[in-house]
Phi, psi and omega in degrees: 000343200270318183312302192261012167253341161316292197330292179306280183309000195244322173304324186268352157230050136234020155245026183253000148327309189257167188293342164260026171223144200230165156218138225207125176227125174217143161314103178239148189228139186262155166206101181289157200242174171043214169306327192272316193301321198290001205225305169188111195268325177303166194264156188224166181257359197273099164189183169184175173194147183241128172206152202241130171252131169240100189279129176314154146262021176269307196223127196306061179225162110270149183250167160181208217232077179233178169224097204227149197239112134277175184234193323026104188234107189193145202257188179163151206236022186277160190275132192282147150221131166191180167056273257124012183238157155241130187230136152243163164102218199267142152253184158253123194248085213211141188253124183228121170240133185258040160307154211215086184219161180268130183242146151233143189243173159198122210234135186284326194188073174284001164237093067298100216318328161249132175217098186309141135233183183222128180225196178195144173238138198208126184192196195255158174212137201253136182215102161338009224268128178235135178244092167290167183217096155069235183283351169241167220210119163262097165268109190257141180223111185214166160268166214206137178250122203209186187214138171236112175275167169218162172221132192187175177227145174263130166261168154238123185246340162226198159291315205256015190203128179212162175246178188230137168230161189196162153221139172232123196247126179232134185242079140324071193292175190302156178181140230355274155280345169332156150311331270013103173269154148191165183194160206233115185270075200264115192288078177256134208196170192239124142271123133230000000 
């Protein structure tokens, strides 16, 4: 498996060659919203993403790619009810989110040193969610039908290397017992 996401990241950058394709690497940090704060309310710094822009040349729009890992993470001493269980005392509460989406951009001031866009990503999301109690864990595992709009800038720091801020707002909807999950991402990343 390590072979072939190597494999992989060296293929999506060595089609970053030609001048209408980006590669993308970003730091991402979460701060969940809605039913996921009520479940893990902290804010978290655990996340990255890899993601591929392929740009028009007609007109300031791109499609692309990402694959991105967050964390959710939070301890809490509130009484667990769910499945059929009641639990008290501390847990450990952790999210582990895959989103997997399909992108579209539309870019504001595309020769320009700063260049604002606003886009929306729509894929699957794979979610994790785990509770501990000492040795024992309620572990719930689903995909997700989800949606990201993002709003973010590109800077330009050289020919060949630029950076990226982004918020990305991700909407998990519900499937099968599941929530709605969602959180709001803030993105820092390397264009190449």
């Amino acid at each position: 498996m390590k072979k072939f996401i190597v494999s992989l990241i060296f293929a999506l950058v060595g089609y970053t060659a030609s001048a209408q394709t980006e590669f993308m690497i970003t730091y991402q940090m979460g701060l969940p919203v809605g039913e996921t704060s009520d479940y893990v309310g902290a804010f978290s710094g655990r996340g990255m993403g890899l993601e591929w822009r392929y740009h028009l040349t007609t007109t300031p729009v791109s499609f692309g790619f990402s694959v991105n890992w967050n964390v959710l993470y939070d301890k809490s001493e509130d009484r667990y009810v769910g499945d059929g269980v009641i639990a008290d005392g501390k847990q450990y509460r952790t999210m582990n989110i895959v989103p997997i989406l399909g992108h579209a951009h539309y870019y504001f001031n595309k020769d320009g040193i700063l260049n604002p866009y606003a886009g929306v990503g729509v894929g699957t999301y794979y979610i994790n969610q785990r509770t501990e109690f000492g040795q024992w864990a309620i572990v719930e595992k689903n995909w997700h039908f989800g949606v990201a709009p993002e709003v973010g800038v590109i800077a330009d720091v050289s020919s060949s290397l630029n950076m990226l801020f982004s918020v990305r707002y991700n909407h998990a909807f519900k499937a099968g017992n599941s929530i709605d999950h969602s959180y709001v991402g803030f993105n820092i990343g390397l264009v190449y």
